[in-house]
C-alpha positions as CSV (number, residue, x, y, z in Angstrom):
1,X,-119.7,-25.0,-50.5
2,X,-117.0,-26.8,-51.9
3,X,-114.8,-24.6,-54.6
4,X,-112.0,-25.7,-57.0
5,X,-109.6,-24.2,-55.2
6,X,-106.4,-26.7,-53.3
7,X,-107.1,-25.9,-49.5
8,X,-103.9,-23.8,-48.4
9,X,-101.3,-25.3,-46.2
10,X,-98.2,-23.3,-45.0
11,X,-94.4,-25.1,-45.0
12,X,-92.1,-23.2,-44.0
13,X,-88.7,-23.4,-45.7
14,X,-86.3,-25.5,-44.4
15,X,-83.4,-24.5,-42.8
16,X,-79.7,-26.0,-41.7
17,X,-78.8,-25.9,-38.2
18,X,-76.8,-22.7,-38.8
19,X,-77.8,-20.7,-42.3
20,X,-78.2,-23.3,-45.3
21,X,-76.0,-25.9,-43.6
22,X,-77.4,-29.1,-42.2
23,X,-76.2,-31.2,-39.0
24,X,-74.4,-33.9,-41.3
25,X,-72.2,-30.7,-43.3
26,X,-71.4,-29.3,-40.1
27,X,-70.3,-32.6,-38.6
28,X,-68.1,-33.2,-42.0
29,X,-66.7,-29.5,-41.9
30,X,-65.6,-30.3,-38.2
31,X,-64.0,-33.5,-38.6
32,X,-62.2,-32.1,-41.5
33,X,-60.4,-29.1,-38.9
34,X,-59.9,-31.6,-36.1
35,X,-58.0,-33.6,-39.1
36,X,-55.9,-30.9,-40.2
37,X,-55.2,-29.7,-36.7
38,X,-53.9,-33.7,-35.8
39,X,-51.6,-33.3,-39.0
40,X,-50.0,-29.8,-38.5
41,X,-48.7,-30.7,-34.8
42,X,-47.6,-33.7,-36.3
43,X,-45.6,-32.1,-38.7
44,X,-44.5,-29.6,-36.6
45,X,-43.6,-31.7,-33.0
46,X,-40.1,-31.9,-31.9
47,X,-38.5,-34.7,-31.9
48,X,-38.0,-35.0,-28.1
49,X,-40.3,-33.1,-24.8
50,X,-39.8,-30.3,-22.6
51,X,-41.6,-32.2,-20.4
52,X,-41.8,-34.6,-17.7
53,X,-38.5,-33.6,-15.8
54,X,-39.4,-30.3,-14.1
55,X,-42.4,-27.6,-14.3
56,X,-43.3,-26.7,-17.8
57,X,-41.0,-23.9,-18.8
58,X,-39.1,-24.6,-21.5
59,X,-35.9,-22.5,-20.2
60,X,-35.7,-24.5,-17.1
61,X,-36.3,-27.8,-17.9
62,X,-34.4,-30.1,-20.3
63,X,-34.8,-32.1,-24.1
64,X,-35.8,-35.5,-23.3
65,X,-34.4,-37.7,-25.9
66,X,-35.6,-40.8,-24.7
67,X,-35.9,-42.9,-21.5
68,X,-33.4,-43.0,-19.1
69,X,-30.8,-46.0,-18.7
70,X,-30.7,-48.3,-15.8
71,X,-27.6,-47.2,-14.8
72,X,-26.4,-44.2,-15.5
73,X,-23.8,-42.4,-14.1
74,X,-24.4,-41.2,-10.5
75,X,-22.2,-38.2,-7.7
76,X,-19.7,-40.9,-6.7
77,X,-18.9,-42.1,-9.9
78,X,-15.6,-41.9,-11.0
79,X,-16.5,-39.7,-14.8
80,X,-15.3,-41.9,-17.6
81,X,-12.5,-40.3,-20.1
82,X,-13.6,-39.0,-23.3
83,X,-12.7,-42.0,-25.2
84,X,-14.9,-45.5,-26.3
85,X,-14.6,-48.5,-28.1
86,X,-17.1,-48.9,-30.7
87,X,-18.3,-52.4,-31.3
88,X,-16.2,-53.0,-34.8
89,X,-13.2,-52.8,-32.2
90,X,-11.8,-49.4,-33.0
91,X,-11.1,-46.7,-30.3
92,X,-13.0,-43.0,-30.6
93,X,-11.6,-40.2,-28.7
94,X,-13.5,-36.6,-28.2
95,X,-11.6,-33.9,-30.0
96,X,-12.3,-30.4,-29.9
97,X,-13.3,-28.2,-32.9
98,X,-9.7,-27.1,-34.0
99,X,-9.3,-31.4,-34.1
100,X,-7.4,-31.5,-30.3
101,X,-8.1,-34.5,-28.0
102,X,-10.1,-33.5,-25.3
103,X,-9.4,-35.7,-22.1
104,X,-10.2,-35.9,-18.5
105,X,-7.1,-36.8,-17.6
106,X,-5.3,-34.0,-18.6
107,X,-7.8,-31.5,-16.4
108,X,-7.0,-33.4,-13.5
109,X,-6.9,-31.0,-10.6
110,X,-9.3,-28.8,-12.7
111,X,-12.8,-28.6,-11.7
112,X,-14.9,-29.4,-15.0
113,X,-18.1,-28.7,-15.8
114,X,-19.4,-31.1,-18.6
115,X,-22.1,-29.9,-20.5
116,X,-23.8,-32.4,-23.3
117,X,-26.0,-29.7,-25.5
118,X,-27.0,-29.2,-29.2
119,X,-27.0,-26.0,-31.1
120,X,-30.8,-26.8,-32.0
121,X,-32.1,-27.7,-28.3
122,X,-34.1,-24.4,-26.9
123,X,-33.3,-24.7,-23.8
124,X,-29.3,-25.2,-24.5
125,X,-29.8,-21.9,-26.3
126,X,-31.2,-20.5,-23.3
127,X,-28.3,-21.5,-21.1
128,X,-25.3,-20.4,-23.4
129,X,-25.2,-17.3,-22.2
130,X,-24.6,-18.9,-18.2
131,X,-21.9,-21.2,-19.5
132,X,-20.0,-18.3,-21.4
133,X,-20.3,-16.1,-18.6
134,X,-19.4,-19.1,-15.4
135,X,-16.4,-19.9,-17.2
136,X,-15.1,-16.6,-17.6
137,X,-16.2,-15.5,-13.8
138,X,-14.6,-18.7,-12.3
139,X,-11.6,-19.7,-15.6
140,X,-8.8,-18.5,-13.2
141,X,-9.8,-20.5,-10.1
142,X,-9.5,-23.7,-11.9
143,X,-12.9,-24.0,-13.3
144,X,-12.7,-25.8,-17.1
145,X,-16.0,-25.8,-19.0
146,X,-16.5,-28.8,-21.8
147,X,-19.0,-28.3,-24.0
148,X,-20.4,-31.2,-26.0
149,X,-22.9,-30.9,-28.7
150,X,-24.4,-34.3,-29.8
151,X,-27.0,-34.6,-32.2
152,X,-25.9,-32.3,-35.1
153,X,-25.5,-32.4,-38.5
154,X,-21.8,-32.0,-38.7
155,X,-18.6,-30.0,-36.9
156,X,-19.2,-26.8,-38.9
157,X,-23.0,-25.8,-37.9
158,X,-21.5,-26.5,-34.1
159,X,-18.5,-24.3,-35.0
160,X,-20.4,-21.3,-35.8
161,X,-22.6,-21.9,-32.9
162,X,-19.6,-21.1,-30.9
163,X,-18.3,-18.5,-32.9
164,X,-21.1,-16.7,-33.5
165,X,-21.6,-16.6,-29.3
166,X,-18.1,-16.1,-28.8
167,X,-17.9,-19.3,-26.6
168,X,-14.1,-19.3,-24.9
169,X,-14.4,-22.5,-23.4
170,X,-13.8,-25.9,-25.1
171,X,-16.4,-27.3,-27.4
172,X,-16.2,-30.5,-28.8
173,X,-18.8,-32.4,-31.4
174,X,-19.9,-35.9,-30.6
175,X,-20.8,-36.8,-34.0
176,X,-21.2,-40.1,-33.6
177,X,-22.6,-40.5,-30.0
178,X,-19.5,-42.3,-28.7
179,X,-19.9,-40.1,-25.8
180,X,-23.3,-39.0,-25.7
181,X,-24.0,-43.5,-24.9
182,X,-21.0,-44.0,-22.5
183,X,-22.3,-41.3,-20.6
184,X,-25.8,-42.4,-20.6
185,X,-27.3,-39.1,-21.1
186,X,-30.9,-39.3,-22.4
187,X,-31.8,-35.3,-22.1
188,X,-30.6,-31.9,-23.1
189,X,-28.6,-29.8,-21.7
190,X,-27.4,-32.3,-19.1
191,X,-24.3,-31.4,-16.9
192,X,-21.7,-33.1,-14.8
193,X,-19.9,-30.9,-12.1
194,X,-16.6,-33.2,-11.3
195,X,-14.1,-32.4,-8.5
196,X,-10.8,-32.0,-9.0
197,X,-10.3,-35.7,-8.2
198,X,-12.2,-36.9,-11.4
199,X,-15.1,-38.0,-8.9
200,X,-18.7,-36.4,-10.1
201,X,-20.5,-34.8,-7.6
202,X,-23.2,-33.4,-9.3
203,X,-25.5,-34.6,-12.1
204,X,-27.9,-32.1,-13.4
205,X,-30.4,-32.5,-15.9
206,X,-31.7,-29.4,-17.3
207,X,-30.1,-26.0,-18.0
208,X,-28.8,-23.8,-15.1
209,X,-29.2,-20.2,-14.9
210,X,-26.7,-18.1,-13.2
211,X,-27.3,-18.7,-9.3
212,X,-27.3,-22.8,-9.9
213,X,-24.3,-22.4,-12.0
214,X,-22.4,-20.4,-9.2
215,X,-23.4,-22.8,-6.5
216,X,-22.3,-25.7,-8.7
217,X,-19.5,-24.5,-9.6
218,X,-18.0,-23.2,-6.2
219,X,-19.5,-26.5,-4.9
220,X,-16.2,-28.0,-6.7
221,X,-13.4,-25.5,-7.2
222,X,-10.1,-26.5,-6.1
223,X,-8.5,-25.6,-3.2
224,X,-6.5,-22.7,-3.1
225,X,-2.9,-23.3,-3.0
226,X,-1.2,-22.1,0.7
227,X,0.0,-18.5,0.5
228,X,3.7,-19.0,-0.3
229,X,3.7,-22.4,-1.6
């Protein structure tokens, strides 16, 4: 028999995909992370890669700043002086940090490590140490270390670099690049071992640690001069 009563029907509450959230919240909420993930590597990248140029360790493989030029210098290559002519006509030449010009010429018979770096390259930092201690180990067998830092905001942040790691060889800020573009270098640390004759006979491109360094180095020491000469 028929009554008043509504016949009963159960619904269950509704309920998101996880607690009170739906699929369309949860898909908002996700795309709002991923956004602020993309943004704060953004704003955090460095300007150039560890990559690319050897395994992925950032204290053995260099800065790339950009791609590599069509001819760059090569072992064979006679190393250009520290000096170039900028395209208004006018002549730079590299001076040290006390203001000195720094030139190949006058290391001739020398064997010279160049070393282009920056004080805010990681894996320059990491290599500091190998410069300061080669040169020292190998100054009095005619080893001459140049160290210079490109990049940089001016003379005095590279001075206290090598003040503050008591670097006795001679550093030198390429400012304006002069250098850095004759040179062709294109990552950091990069390093040119050059005899004695002013030939290069090395290029490398990435830092050294202390067993490279030693083999480089040796690799283009002058000859000892003849017992009683």
């Amino acid at each position: 028999m028929a009554s008043g009563r509504p016949a009963f029907e159960h619904r269950p509450d509704r309920h998101g995909l996880i607690g009170p959230f739906g699929a369309r919240q949860i898909a908002g909420g996700l795309l709002v992370v991923v956004a602020t993930v993309i943004l704060l590597l953004a704003a955090t990248a460095p300007l150039g890669t560890t990559g690319g140029l050897g395994p992925r360790d950032p204290r053995a493989t260099p800065y790339v700043l950009g791609s590599a030029p069509a001819n760059g210098l090569r072992p064979g290559d006679r190393a250009p002086d520290f000096t170039a002519v900028r395209g208004d006509g006018s002549t730079f030449t590299l001076t040290d940090l006390a203001g000195k010009p720094v030139r190949l010429a006058d290391l001739r018979g020398k064997a010279v490590w160049v070393n282009f770096w920056a004080s805010w390259c990681p894996p320059c930092q990491a290599e500091t140490p190998v410069l300061r201690d080669t040169y020292a180990a190998y100054r009095s067998r005619g080893l001459e270390v140049v160290g210079i830092s490109v990049q940089e905001t001016n003379a005095a942040d590279v001075a206290s670099y090598a003040n503050r790691y008591g670097l006795g060889y001679t550093v030198a800020a390429d400012l304006s690049a002069d250098i850095f573009r004759r040179y062709g270098v294109y990552a950091l640390p990069t390093q040119y071992f050059i005899g004695p004759d002013g030939i290069i006979r090395a290029v490398v491109k990435g830092p050294m640690d202390m067993t490279s360094a030693a083999r480089q180095v040796e690799a283009i020491l002058p000859s000892p001069s003849p017992s009683g000469s």
